[in-house]
N, C-alpha and C positions, 0 to 999 in steps of 0.2 A: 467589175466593181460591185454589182449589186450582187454575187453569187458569195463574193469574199467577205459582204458588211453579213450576209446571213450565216455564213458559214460562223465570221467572231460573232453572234448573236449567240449562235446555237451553242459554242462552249462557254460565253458567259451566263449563258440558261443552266447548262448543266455545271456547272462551278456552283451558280448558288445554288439549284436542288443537293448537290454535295454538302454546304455549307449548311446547312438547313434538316437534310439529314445529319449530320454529326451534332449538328448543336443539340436536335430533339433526344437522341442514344446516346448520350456520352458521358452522365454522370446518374448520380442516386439522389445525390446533395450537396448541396451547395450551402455555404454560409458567409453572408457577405456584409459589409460595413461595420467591420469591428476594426479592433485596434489589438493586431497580430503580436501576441511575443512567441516564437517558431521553438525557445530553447535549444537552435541547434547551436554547431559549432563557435559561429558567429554573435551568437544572441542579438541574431536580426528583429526588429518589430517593425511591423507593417500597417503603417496607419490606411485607414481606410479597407484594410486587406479584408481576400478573397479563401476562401478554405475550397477547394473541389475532392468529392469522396464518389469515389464508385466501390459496393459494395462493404468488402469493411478494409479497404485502405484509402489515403488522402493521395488522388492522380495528381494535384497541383495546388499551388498557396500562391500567393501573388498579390497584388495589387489590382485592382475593378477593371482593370481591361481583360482580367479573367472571364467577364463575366458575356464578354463576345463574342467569345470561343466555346465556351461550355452553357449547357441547360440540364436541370434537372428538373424529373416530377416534383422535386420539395425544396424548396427556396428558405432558409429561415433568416432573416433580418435581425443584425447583432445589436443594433440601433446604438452604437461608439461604445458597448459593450469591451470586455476582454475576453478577448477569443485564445484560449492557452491549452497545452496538453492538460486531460486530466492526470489530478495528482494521487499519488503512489505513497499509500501506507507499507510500510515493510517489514511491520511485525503487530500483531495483535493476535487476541486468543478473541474472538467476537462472540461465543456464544455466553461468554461471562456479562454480555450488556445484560443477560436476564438476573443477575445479580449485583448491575449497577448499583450504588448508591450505601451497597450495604458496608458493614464493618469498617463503621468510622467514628469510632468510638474513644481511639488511642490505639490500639491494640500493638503491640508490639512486632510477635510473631504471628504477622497478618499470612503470611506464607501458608504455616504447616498449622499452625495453629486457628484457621479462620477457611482462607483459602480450602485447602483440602477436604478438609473433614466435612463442610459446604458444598462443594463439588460429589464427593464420597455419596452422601444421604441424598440429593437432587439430582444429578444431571442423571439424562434417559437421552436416548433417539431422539423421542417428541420434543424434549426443552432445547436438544440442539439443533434440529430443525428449526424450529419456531424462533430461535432466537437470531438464528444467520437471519431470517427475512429481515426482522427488527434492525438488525445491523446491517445489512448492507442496504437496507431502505434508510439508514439514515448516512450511512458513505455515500449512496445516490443524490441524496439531497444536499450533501453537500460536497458534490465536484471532484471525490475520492471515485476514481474509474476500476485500479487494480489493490488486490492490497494481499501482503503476506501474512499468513496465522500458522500460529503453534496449535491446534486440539485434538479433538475427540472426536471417533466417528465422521471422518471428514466426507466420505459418502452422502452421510446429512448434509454436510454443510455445500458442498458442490452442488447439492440439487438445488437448494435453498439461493444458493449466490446464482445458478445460472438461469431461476426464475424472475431474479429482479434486474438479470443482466449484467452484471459484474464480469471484471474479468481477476482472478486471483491465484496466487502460488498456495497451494493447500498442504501444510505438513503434520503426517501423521504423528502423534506424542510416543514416542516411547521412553520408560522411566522406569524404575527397577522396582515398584511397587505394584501391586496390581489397583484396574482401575475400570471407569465404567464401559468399556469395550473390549478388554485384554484381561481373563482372570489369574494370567501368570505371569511372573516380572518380565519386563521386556515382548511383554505380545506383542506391544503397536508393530515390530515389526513386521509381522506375519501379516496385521490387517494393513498394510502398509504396502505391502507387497501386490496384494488381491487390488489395492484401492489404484494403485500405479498402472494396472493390469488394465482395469474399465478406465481410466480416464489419460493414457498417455496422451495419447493424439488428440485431445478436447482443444477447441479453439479457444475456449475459453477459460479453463482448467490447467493449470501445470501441476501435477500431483508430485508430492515431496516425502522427504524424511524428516522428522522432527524429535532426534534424540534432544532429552529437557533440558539436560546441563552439565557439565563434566564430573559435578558433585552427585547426579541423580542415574549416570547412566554407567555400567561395567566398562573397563578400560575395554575387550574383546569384542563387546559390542558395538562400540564406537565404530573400530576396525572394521567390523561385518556390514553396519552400515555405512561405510565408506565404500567398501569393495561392492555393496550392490547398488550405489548409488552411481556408480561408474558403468558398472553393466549395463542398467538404465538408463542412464543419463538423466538422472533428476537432483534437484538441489538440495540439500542438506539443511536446515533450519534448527540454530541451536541458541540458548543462552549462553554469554560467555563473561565472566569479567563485569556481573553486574553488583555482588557484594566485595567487599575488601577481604574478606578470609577465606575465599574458592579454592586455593591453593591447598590450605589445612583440610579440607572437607572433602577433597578427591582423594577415596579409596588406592593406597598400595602409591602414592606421590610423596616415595621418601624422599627426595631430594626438592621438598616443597619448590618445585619448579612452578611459574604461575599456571593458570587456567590455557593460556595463550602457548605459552613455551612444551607446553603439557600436550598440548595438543600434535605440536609440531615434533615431539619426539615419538609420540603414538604414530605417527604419521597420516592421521588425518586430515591437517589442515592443507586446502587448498580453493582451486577459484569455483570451487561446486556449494561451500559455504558461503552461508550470512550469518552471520556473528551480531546477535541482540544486547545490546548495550554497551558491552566494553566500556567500562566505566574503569575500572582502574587496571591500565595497560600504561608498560616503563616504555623507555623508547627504543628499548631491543624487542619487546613486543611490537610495537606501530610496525617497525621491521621485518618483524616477520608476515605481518598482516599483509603488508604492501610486498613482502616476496611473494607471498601464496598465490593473492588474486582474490581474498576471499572478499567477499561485501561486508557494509558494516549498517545497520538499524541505529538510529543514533533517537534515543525516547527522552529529549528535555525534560519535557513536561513531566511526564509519569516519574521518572529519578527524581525530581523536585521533590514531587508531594510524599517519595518515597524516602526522601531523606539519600537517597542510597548514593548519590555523588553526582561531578560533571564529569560527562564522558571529554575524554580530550580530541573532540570534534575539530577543531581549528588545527590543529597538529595535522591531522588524519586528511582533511581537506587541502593542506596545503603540500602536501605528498601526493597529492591524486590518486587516494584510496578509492575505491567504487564507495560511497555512503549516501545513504537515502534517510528521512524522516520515518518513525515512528510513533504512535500512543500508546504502545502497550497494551495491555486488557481493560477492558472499560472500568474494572475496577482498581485498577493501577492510577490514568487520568480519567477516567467518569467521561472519555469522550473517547471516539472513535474518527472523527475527521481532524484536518489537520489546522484548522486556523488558528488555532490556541498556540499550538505548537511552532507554529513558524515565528513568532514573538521570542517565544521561546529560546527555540535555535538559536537567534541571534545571541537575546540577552542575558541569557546563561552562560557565553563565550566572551561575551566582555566585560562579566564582573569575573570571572575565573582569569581574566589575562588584562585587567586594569587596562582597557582599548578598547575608546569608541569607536573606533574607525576600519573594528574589522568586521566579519560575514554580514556585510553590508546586502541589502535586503534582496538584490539579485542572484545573488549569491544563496541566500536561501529559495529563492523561487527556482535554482538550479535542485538542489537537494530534495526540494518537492515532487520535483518533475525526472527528467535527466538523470539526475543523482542517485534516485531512487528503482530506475531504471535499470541502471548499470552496478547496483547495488545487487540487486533480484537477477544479472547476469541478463538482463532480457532489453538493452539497450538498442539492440538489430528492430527491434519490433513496434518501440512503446517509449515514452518519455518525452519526444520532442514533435513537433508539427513538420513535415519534410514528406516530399514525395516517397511514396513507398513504403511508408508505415503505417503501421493500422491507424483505423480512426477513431481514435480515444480521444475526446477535443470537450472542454465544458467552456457555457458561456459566463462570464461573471459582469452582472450588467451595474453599470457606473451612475444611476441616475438616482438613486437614493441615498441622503444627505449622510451618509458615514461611507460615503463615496466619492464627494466632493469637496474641494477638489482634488482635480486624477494629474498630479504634474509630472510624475514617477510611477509609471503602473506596478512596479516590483512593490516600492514603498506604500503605495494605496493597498495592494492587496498584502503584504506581510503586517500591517500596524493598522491596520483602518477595517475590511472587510472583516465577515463573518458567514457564517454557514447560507445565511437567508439572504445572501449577495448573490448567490449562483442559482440562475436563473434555466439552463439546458445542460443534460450530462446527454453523451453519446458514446457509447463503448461497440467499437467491431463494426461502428458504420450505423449502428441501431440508435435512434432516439430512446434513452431511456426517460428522461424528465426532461418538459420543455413547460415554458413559463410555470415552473415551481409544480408543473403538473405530471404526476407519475404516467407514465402510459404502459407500463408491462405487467403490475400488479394494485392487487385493492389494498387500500392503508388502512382503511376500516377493519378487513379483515383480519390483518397483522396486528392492530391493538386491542382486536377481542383474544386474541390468543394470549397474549402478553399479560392484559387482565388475570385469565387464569392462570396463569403462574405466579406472578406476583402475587395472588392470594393463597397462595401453596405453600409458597416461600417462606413469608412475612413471619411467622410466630416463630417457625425453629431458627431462623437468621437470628432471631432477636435473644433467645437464649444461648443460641452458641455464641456471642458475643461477650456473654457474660462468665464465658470459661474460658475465653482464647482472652480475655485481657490480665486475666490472671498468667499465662504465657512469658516469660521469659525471652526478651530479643533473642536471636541466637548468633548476631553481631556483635554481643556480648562478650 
């Protein structure tokens, strides 16, 4: 008897050193007492829930008996916070936030007339470097984890996103003019190629193609980046369907087929595309979108201020198109995160369709998240809180009084929250910001840079304003 009571001593000794070792190795981080929306299938929320991440994917979500099982060196306390995937911008040009605020005057033809010739005379390397920090330091700050851009010298821009921690789909511009990286029409594709080259395999990088628009790019070229986009395997990044006359404005489209229908007889459209705006698509368009597979960037906000229409997002959502949230260039909507936007989404779909009663505010917290996701094709990895996906998770903390109160966490954060709600971003497993505090880069030094250029800028913005409002719409 007494050899038997030592013998179950000894393996309840060694059970718990088991138990004791596993607890201490078995996470990175742990995030506990918030109030879980996971965005997956189910659109389970987890009050009280437990987030578990080992290195940069989430081993387990649960409920606080999680927290018996697992230990981590870093514990963060959500304190009834919202613990939710971070959110997924799916189309902007970011290095334009260094010409925020400008040309807003009236100007008609803000495009070719303001835009360009802007772009033309400034952008350098150094202002698109300097200006991704600027930008993805204010996506960090506010709760934006991955986000998709159309630009220039995207080499800058990757170094600058992977210094402040971002995770992003990068597409290079090509466009049938020449420009500040390509001195001959259609270069981007060359730097495009080389860019694909150094960043396929980046964990945090997906390097793209970014022909500008069907009105800006040669029918042949389309095709060529189609076919090496295939070779590659990388996404396609394009405008589609954001003015009403794209039809007229594509070169050798005698049979003014639309932007969309145009596309699909070129034979490039399919699920390797994101399609930016789609604002005015019939409904043999929608059709063909949701035959392809392609994504769609749905930019409320920015078509608002730009006059240029409502995308028929509600149509497109109720087909279960892939479509995510976007802002556009910061000079489009003057913001790059998405809190504006999510308002947006909705109430831009029920004065377009006299119904209050639809994309009701979860339904946007899908298209932020999820939606956005599977928009970008990158749904396997990113979008919802679920075992085995990376760990892209912000906290948005509930204790400040345009927070209270939380009876509807979708409703509190689409109509109530704002940038300075989001309290910890963590992309790939990494804390980037936690209580509002940066931890990967200096802000100080990001707004003396910014400084100088905004004093570089300022006098010739201000006369080319004065010749681009003379400019003629060319919606006209």
């Amino acid at each position: 008897m007494k050899k038997l009571t030592l013998s179950l001593l000894a393996v309840s000794l060694l059970s718990a050193c088991s138990q004791t070792s596993q607890l201490n190795h078995n996470a990175s981080l742990i995030i506990k007492n918030g109030q879980v929306l996971t965005m997956n299938d189910n659109k389970d929320i987890i009050e009280q829930g437990v987030v578990v991440v080992k290195g940069d994917q989430i081993i387990a979500i649960g409920t606080k008996a999680l927290l018996k099982q697992y230990s981590a060196s870093k514990v963060i306390d959500a304190e009834d916070g919202i613990v939710m995937p971070g959110m997924i911008n799916t189309h902007n040009h970011l290095p334009m936030i260094a010409f925020r605020g400008l040309g807003e005057e009236g100007i008609a033809n803000r495009l070719f007339a303001y835009f360009f010739p802007l772009e033309k005379e400034k952008l350098s390397r150094d202002l698109i470097y300097q200006a991704t920090r600027l930008g993805t330091l204010d996506l960090a700050q506010s709760g934006v984890t991955t986000y998709a851009d159309m630009y220039y010298h995207m080499d800058e821009m990757a170094k600058a996103t992977k210094e402040i921690g971002l995770r992003a789909v990068l597409g290079e511009t090509v466009i049938k003019f020449p420009v500040v990286d390509a001195k001959e029409p259609h270069g981007g594709i060359e730097y495009a190629k080389q860019f694909i080259r150094e960043y396929k395999n980046d964990p945090l990088i997906t390097p793209a193609f970014a022909p500008h628009a069907v009105y800006t790019v040669a029918e042949d070229k389309l095709q060529e980046i189609n076919t090496l986009s295939k070779q590659l395997d990388v996404p396609v990044l394009i405008h589609v369907s954001e003015f009403g006359n794209e039809a007229e404005r594509i070169q050798d489209n005698t049979d003014k087929l639309s932007p969309v229908a145009w596309l699909n007889k070129i034979g490039v459209l399919n699920d390797r595309m994101v399609l930016a705006h789609s604002i005015h698509l019939t409904k043999e368009d929608i059709a063909l979108v949701k035959q392809s597979g392609a994504g769609i960037a749905y930019n409320p906000m920015a078509n608002a201020k730009g006059a240029t229409g409502i995308a028929p997002a509600w149509e497109m959502y109720q087909q279960d198109i892939p479509m995510g949230l976007g802002t556009d260039g910061p000079m489009s909507s003057n913001q790059v995160d998405l809190w504006r936007t999510l308002s947006y989404a909705a109430n831009m779909q029920r004065l377009k369709h006299d119904d209050r009663t639809i994309m009701i505010p979860e339904q946007v917290i899908e298209l932020a998240t999820i939606g956005g996701a599977k928009a970008l094709h990158m749904d396997d990895e990113i979008g919802s809180l679920e075992t085995g996906k990376k760990a892209d998770i912000i906290i948005v903390e509930t204790d400040s009084a345009n927070m209270r109160p939380n009876y509807n966490p979708y409703a509190t954060l689409v109509y109530q929250a704002n940038p300075s709600n989001v309290d910890t971003t963590i992309v790939n497993g990494k804390v980037v910001m936690e209580n509002r505090q940066m931890k990967t880069v200096n802000v100080k030094s990001i707004n003396q840079e910014i400084d100088k250029i905004e004093s570089d800028i300022q006098d010739f913005a201000k006369e080319l304003a004065k010749d681009a409002i003379k400019s003629p719409s060319l919606m006209k």
